[in-house]
ZAMARGU-4260 file (C-alpha; in steps of 0.2 Angstrom, whole numbers, plus 5000, padded with zeros to 4 digits):
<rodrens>
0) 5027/4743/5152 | 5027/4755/5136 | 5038/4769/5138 | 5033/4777/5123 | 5019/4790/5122
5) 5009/4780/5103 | 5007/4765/5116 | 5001/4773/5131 | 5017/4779/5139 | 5019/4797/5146
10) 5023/4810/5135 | 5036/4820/5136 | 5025/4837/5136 | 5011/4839/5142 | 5003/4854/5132
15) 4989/4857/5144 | 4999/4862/5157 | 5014/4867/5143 | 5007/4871/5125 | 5017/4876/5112
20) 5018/4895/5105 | 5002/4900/5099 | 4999/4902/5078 | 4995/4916/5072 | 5003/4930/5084
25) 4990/4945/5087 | 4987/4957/5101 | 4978/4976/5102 | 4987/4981/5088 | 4976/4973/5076
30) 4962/4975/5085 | 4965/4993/5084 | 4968/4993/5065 | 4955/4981/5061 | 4940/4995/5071
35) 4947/5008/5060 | 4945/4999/5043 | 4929/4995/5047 | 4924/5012/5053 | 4934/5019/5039
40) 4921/5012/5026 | 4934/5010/5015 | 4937/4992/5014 | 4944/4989/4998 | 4951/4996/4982
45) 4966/5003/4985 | 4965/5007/5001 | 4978/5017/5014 | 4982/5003/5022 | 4985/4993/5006
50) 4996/5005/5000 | 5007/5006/5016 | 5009/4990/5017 | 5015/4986/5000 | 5027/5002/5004
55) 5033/4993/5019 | 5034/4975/5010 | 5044/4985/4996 | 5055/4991/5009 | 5058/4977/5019
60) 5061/4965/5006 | 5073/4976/4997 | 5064/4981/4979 | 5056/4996/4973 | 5039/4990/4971
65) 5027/4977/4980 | 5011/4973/4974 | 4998/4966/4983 | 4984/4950/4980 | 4974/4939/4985
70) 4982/4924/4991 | 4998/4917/4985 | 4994/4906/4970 | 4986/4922/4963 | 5003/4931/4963
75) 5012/4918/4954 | 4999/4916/4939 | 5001/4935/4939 | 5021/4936/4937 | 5018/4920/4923
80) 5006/4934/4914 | 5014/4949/4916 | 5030/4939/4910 | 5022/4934/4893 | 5021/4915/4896
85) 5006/4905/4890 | 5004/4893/4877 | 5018/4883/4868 | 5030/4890/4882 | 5039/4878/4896
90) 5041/4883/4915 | 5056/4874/4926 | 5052/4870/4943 | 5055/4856/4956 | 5044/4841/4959
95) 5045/4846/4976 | 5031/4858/4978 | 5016/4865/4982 | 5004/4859/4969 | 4999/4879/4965
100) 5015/4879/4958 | 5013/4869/4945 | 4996/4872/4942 | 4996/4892/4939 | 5010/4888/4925
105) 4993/4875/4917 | 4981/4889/4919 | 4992/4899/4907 | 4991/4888/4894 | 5011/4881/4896
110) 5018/4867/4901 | 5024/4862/4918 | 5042/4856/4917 | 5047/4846/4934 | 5066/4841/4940
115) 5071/4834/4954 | 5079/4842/4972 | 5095/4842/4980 | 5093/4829/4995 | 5101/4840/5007
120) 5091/4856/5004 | 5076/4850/4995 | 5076/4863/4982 | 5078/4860/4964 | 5093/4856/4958
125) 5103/4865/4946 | 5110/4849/4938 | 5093/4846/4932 | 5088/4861/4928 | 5103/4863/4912
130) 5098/4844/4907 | 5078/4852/4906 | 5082/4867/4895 | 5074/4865/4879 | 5071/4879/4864
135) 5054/4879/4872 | 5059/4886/4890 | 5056/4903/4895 | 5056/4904/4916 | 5063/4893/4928
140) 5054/4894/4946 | 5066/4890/4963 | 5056/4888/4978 | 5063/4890/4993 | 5057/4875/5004
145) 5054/4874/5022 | 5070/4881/5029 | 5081/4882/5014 | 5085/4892/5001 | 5086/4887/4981
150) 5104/4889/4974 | 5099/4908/4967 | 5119/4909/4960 | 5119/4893/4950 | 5098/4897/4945
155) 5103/4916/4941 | 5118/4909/4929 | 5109/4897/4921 | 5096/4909/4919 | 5105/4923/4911
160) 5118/4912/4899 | 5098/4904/4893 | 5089/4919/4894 | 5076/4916/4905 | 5064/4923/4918
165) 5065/4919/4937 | 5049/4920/4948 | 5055/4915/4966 | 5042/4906/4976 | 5045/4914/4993
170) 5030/4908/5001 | 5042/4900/5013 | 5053/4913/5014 | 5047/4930/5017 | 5063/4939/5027
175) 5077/4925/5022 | 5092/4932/5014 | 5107/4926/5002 | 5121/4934/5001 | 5113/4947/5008
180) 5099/4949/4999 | 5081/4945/5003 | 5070/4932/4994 | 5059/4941/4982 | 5073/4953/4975
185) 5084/4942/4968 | 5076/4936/4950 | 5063/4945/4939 | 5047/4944/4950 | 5047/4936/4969
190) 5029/4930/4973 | 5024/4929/4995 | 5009/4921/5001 | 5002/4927/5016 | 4990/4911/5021
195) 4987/4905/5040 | 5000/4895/5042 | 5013/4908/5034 | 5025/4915/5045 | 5017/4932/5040
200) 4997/4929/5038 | 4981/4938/5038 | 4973/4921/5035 | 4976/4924/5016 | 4982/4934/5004
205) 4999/4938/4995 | 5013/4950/4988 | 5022/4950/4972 | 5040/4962/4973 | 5049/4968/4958
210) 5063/4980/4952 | 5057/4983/4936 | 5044/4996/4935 | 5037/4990/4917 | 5032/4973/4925
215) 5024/4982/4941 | 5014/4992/4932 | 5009/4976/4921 | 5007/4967/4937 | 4996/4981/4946
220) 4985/4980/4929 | 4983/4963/4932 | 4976/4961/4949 | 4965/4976/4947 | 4954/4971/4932
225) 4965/4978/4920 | 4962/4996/4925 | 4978/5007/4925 | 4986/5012/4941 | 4982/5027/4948
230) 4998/5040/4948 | 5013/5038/4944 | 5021/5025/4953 | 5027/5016/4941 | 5036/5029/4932
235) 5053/5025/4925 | 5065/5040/4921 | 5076/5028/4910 | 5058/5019/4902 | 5048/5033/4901
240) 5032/5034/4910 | 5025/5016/4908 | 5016/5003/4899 | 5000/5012/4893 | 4994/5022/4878
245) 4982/5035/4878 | 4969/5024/4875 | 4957/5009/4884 | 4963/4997/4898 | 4979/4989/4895
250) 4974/4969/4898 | 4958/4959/4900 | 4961/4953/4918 | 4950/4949/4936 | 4949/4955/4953
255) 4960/4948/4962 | 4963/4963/4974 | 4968/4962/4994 | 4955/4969/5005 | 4961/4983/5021
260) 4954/4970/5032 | 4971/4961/5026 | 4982/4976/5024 | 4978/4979/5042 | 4983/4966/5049
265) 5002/4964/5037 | 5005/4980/5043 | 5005/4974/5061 | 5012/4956/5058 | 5026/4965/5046
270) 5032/4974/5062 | 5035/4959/5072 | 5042/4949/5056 | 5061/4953/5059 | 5061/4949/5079
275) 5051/4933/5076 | 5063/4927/5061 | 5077/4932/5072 | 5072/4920/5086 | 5068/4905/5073
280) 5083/4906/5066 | 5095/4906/5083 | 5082/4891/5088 | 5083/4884/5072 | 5102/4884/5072
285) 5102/4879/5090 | 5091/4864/5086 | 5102/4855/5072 | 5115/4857/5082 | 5107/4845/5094
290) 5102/4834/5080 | 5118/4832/5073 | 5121/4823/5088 | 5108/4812/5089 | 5109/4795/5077
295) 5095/4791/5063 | 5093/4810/5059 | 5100/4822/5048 | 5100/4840/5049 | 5096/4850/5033
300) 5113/4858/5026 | 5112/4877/5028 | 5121/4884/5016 | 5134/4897/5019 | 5127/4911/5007
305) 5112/4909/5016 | 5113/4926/5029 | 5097/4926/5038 | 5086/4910/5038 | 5068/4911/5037
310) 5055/4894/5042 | 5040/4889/5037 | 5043/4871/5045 | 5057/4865/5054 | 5063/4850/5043
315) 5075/4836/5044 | 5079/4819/5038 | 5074/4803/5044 | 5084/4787/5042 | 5073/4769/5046
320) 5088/4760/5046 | 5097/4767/5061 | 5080/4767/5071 | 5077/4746/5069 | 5068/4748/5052
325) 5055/4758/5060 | 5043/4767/5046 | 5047/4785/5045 | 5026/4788/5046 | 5028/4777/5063
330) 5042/4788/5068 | 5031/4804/5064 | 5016/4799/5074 | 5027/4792/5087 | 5034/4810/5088
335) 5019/4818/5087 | 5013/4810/5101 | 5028/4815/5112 | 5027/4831/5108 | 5008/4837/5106
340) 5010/4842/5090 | 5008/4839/5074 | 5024/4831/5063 | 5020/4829/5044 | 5029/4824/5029
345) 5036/4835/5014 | 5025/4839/5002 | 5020/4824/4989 | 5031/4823/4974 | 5021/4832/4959
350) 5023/4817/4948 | 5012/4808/4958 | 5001/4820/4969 | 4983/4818/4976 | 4980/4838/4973
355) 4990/4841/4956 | 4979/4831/4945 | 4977/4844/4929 | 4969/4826/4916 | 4954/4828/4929
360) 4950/4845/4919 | 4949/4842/4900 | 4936/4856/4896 | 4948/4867/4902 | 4967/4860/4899
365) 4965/4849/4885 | 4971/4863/4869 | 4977/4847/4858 | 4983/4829/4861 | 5000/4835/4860
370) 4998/4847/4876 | 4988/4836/4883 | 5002/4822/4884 | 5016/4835/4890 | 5005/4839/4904
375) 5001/4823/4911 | 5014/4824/4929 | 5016/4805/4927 | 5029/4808/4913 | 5042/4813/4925
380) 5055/4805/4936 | 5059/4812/4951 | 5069/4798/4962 | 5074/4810/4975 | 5058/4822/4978
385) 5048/4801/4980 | 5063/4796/4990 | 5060/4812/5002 | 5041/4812/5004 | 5042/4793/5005
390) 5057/4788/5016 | 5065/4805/5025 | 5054/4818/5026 | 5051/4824/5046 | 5044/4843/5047
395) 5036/4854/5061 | 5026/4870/5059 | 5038/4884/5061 | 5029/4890/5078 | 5039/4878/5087
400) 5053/4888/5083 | 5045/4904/5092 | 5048/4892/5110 | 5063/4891/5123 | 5080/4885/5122
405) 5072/4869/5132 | 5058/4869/5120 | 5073/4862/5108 | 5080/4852/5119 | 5063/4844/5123
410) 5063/4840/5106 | 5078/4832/5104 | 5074/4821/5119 | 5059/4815/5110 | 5068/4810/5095
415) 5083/4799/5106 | 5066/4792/5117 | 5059/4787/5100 | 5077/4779/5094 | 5078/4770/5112
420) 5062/4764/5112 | 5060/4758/5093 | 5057/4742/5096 | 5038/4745/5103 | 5032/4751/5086
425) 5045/4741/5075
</rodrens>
């Protein structure tokens, strides 16, 4: 008789009677905030609650500004322009990535240097990062992936013996901290995504956060057709008073503004934020304790500069050969299927990615053969970032995290049933 759930055993939860936390978290207070938007009339542009959120993200996240858009791979085309990156000019960034990525560093006219991951962290690794650096490189991009944090001291060296830009990509991270410090305040520019399945959503949207008040201002331009910013926000005592002369726009640009439906809800979802990052992380913590136990799977390694954790999924490692040669897609539909929820794989290496396919648009890309060639993904190895998606890679949407002590138990019972029981699916 199967005793696994795949082959018609019993689950391990039943999510009718016990469902996992709910994704996205809402209550009146939206509601609430939402009515008076709409009654406001003032839906856009600027608005008061667009300008207290990006007051409250500025704050919480530990810079002086924060800059609102519309979704997350908006921000990051947004910090490449404002940076002065276009043609000719090389980005870093790991292969192990959302394809958006990669592709805002295309839509600028550069070119899309990937390097492989650390297999403990799976974020990029500074190893690779030195061997990459070419004449040609002017911004390196760490993203801090899943549960884990980039190296920032090793990428922030490297960066300032090269001189080079940093744009963090924190669409994992908003609220995680290093050495104290949140992600977004730590290189030139940190970009947020604020997309459904974010640990801070309003279905889309995204936040850029700065120190420096030039590259605000710049960044503010951009999002808003190229207009100026209204007062003097960006005002530097040490810089003067900004960016612009007398005359004219300062940049040809596009809307790419939030809306106060969005705002609205941020603000609320922001107020939750810290108490909701707080019980990920304990469960988190709580969690990889009990897999450290368990044979076949590997906890990611939390890094000790890392002082608050912040999840998008729950990831770990997988390891076939200690669960009787089992596939590690078997293993994640066989967890799935415990569970009652879903269990997914990294992201696909960008050297060989269904969604990161930039030869499919000549009209656009194609300047000259010579760009053309350098940015064809194909061209990079990346042994590591193939071997996580391929062979290791186990993740669970963060809201998992948002459960009970027994919740994480319950999971780790599902993961031993699986090693048990490996034979029925071998």
């Amino acid at each position: 008789m199967a005793k696994l759930a795949i082959n018609g055993g019993n689950p391990l939860r039943d999510t009718k009677s016990y469902p996992w936390p709910a994704w996205p978290v809402w209550d009146k207070n939206e509601e609430t905030a939402l009515l008076e938007v709409l009654n406001s009339g003032v839906w856009s542009y600027n608005g008061p609650k667009e300008v207290l959120f990006n007051k409250m993200f500025a704050e919480y996240i530990g810079t002086k500004y924060a800059i609102s858009t519309v979704n997350g791979t908006i921000t990051l085309q947004l910090a490449l322009e404002a940076l002065g990156i276009g043609v000719g000019d090389e980005v870093i960034l790991p292969g192990l990535t959302w394809q958006a990525t990669a592709a805002t560093i295309i839509d600028v006219n550069a070119v899309p240097i990937l390097v492989d991951v650390c297999e403990d962290t799976w974020c990029i690794d500074p190893k690779e990062v030195e061997k990459a650096i070419t004449p040609k490189t002017k911004a390196i991009v760490p993203v801090h992936l899943y549960g884990n944090f980039a190296d920032m001291d090793a990428i922030m060296d490297i960066a300032q013996r090269h001189n080079l830009y940093i744009i963090e990509d924190c669409a994992h991270k908003h609220g995680g901290e290093w050495n104290g410090k949140k992600a977004g305040s730590i290189g030139n520019v940190g970009s947020f995504s604020f997309q459904l399945s974010k640990h801070l959503t309003a279905g889309e949207g995204g936040t850029l956060t700065t120190n420096d008040p030039v590259l605000a201002e710049k960044l503010d331009a951009l999002r808003n057709c190229g207009r100026r910013p209204e007062g003097n926000d960006y005002t530097d005592a040490d810089k003067g008073a900004g960016v612009y002369s007398d005359d004219g726009n300062f940049i040809q640009s596009g809307n790419f503004r939030i809306t106060e439906f969005q705002a609205a809800i941020l603000i609320e979802g922001l107020k939750r934020l810290p108490d909701q990052n707080r019980l990920r992380d304990k469960n988190g913590i709580y969690l990889n304790s009990c897999l450290a136990e368990l044979p076949g799977v590997v906890p990611m390694r939390r890094d000790e500069r890392e002082t608050n954790e912040a999840y998008f999924n729950f990831a770990f490692r997988y390891n076939k050969d200690e669960f009787k040669g089992l596939p590690v897609e078997k293993f994640r539909k066989a967890l799935a299927s415990e569970l009652g929820t879903g269990v997914e794989s990294s992201y696909e290496p960008l050297n060989n990615c269904s969604l990161y396919v930039p030869l499919t648009k000549p009209s656009r890309y194609k300047l000259n053969e010579q760009q053309w060639k350098k940015i064809d993904p194909s061209r990079f190895e990346l042994p590591v970032c193939e071997k996580i998606y391929k062979e290791e890679s186990v993740c669970l949407h963060h809201k998992i995290l948002m459960g009970s002590k027994t919740d994480m138990d319950m999971i780790a019972e599902a993961i031993k049933k699986i090693y048990d029981h490996a034979d029925e699916i071998v």
